[in-house]
C-alpha positions as protocol buffer text, in pm:
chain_id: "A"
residue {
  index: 1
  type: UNK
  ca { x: 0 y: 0 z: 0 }
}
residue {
  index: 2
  type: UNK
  ca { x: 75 y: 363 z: -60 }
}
residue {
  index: 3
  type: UNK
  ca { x: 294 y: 515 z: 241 }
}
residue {
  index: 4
  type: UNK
  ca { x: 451 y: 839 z: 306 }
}
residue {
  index: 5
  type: UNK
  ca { x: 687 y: 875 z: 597 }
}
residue {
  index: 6
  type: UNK
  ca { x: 834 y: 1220 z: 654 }
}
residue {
  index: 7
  type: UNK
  ca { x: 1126 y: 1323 z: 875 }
}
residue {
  index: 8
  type: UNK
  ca { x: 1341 y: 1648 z: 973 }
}
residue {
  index: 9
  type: UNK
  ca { x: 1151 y: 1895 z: 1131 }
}
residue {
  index: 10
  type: UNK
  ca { x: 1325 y: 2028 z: 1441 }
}
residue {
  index: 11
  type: UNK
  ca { x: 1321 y: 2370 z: 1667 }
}
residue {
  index: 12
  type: UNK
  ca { x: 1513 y: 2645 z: 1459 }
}
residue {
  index: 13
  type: UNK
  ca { x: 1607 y: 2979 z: 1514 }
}
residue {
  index: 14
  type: UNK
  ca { x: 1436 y: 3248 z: 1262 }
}
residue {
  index: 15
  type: UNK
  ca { x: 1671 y: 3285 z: 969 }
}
residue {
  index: 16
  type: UNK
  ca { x: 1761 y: 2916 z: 1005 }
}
residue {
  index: 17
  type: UNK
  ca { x: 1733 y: 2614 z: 762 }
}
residue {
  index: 18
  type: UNK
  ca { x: 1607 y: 2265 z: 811 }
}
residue {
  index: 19
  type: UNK
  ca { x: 1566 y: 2022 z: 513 }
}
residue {
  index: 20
  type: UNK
  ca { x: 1279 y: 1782 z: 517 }
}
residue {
  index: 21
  type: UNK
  ca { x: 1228 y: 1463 z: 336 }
}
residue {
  index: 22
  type: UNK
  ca { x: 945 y: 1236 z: 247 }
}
residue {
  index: 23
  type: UNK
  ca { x: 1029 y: 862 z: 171 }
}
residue {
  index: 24
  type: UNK
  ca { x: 763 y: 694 z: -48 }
}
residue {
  index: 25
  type: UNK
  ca { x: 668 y: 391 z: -107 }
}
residue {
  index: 26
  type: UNK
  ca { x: 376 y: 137 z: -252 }
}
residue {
  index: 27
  type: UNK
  ca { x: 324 y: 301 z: -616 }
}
residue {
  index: 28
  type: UNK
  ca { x: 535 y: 410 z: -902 }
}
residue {
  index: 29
  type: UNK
  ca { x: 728 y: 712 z: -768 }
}
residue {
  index: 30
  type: UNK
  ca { x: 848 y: 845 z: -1045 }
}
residue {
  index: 31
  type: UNK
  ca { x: 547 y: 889 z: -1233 }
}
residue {
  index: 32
  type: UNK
  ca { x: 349 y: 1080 z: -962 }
}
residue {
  index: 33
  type: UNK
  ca { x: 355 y: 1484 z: -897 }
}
residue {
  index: 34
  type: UNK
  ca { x: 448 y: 1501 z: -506 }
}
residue {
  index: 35
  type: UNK
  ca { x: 342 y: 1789 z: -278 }
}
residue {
  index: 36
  type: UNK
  ca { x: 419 y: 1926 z: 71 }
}
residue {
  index: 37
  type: UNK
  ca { x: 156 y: 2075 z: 313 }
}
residue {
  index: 38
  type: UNK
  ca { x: 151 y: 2274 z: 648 }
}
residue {
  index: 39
  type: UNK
  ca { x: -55 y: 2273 z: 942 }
}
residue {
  index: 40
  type: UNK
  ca { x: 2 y: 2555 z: 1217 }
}
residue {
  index: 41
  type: UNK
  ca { x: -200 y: 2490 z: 1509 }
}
residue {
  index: 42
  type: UNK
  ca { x: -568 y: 2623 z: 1514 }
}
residue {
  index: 43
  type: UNK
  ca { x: -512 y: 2714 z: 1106 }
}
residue {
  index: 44
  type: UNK
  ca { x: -668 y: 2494 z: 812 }
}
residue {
  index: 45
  type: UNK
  ca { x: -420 y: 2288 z: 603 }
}
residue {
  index: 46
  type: UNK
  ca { x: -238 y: 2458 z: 371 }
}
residue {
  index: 47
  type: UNK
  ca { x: -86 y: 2403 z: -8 }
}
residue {
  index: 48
  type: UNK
  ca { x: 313 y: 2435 z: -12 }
}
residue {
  index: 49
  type: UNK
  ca { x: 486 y: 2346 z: -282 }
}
residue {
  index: 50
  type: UNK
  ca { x: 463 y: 2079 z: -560 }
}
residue {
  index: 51
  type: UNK
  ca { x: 740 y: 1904 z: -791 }
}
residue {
  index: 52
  type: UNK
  ca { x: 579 y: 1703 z: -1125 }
}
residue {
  index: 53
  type: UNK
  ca { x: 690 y: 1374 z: -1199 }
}
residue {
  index: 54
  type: UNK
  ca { x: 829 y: 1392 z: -1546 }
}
residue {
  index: 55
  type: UNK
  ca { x: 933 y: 1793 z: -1647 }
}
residue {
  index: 56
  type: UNK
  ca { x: 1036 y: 1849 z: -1231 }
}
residue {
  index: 57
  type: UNK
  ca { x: 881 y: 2178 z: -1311 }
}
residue {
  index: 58
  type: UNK
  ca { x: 771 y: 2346 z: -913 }
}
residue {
  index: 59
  type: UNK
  ca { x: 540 y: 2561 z: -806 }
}
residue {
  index: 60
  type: UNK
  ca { x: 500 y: 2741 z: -493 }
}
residue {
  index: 61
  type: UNK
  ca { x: 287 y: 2949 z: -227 }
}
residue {
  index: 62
  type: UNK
  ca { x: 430 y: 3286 z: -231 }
}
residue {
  index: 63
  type: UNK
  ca { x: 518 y: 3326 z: 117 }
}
residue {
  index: 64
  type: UNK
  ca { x: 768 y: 3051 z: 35 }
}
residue {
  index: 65
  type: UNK
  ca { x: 904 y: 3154 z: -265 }
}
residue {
  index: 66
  type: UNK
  ca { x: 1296 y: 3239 z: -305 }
}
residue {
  index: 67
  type: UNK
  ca { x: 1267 y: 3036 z: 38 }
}
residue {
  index: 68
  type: UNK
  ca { x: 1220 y: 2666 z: -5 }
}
residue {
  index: 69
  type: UNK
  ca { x: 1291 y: 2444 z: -268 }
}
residue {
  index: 70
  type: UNK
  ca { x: 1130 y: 2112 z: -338 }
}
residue {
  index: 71
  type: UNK
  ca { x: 1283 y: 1846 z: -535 }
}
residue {
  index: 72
  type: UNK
  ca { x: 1347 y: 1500 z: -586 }
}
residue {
  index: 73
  type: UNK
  ca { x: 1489 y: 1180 z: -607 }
}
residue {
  index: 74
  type: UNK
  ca { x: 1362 y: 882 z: -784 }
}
residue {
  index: 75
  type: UNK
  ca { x: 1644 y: 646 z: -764 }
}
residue {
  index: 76
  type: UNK
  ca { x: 1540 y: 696 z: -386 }
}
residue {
  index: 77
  type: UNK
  ca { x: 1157 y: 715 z: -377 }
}
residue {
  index: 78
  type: UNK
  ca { x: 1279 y: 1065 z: -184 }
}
residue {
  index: 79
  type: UNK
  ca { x: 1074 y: 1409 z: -209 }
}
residue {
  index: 80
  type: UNK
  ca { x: 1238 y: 1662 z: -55 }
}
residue {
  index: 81
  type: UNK
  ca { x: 1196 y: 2020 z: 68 }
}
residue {
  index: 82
  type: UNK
  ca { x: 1480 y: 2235 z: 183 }
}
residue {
  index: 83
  type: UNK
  ca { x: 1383 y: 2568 z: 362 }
}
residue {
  index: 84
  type: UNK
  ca { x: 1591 y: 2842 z: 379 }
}
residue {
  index: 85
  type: UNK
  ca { x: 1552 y: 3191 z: 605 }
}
residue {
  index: 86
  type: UNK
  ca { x: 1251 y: 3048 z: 830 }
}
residue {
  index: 87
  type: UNK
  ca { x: 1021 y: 3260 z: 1025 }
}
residue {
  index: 88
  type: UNK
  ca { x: 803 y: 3184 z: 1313 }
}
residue {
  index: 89
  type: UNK
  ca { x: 527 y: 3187 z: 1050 }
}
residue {
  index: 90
  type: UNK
  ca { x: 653 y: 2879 z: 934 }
}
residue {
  index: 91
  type: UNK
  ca { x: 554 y: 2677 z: 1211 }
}
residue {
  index: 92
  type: UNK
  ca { x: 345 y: 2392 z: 1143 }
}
residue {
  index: 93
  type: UNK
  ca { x: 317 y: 2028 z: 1122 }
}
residue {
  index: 94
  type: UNK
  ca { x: 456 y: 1968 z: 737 }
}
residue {
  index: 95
  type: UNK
  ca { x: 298 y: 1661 z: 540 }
}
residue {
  index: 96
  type: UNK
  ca { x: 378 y: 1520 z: 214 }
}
residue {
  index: 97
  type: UNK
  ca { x: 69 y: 1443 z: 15 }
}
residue {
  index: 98
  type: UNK
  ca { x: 23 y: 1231 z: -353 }
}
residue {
  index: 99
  type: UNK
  ca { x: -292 y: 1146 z: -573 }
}
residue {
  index: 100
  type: UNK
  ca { x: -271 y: 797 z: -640 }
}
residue {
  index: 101
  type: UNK
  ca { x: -547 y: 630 z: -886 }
}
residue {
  index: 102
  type: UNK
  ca { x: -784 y: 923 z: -743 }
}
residue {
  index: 103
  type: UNK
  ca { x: -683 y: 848 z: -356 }
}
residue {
  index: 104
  type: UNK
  ca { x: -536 y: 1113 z: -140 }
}
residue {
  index: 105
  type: UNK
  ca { x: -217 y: 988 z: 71 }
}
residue {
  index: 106
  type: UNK
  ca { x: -86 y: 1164 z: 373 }
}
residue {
  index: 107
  type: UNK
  ca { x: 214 y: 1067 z: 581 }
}
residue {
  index: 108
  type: UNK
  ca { x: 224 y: 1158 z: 965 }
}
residue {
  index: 109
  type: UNK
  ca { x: 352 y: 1475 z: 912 }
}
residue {
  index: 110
  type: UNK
  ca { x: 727 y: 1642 z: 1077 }
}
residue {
  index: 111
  type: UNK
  ca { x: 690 y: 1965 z: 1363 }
}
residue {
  index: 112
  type: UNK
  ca { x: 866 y: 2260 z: 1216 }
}
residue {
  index: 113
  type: UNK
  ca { x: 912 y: 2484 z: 1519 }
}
residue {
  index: 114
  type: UNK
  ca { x: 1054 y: 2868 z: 1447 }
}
residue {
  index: 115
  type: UNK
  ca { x: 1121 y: 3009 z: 1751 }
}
residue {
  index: 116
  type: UNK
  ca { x: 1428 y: 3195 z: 1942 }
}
């Protein structure tokens, strides 16, 4: 079956960096688009970014952009999002999310904490 497992997250200082990753497995991972996700706490869940399975072309939400950078690896079933000069507005719970045959997949989600 389809799993995501994400892992990570941290506590970082504003202006900091973490790099999070998203290990896939149960389908064809090369051939699917793979996104990221945030939750802050008391907020709905929100779109991040998104990397397409055969151009690699990205897309964004603009309070991210010039920020984080999503990419991947297929060799390793690896989606990836590095985040660069982090502010306490990034703090959420960050899940990586895929479309399967129609079916939405989560994984557990990693705690991105921005605090000094």
């Amino acid at each position: 079956q389809v799993q995501l497992v994400e892992s990570g997250g941290g506590l970082v200082q504003p202006g900091g960096s973490l790099r999070l990753s998203c290990a896939a497995s149960g389908f064809t991972f090369s051939t699917y688009a793979m996104r990221w996700y945030r939750q802050a706490l008391g907020k709905e869940r929100e779109f991040v970014a998104v990397i397409s399975s055969i151009t690699g072309s990205r897309n964004y939400r603009d309070s991210v952009k010039g920020r984080f950078t999503v990419s991947r690896d297929n060799a390793k079933n690896t989606v990836y999002l590095q985040m660069n000069s982090l502010k306490p507005e990034d703090t959420a719970v960050y899940y990586c999310h895929v479309t399967v045959k129609g079916a939405d997949y989560w994984g557990q989600g990693t705690q991105v904490t921005v605090s000094s």
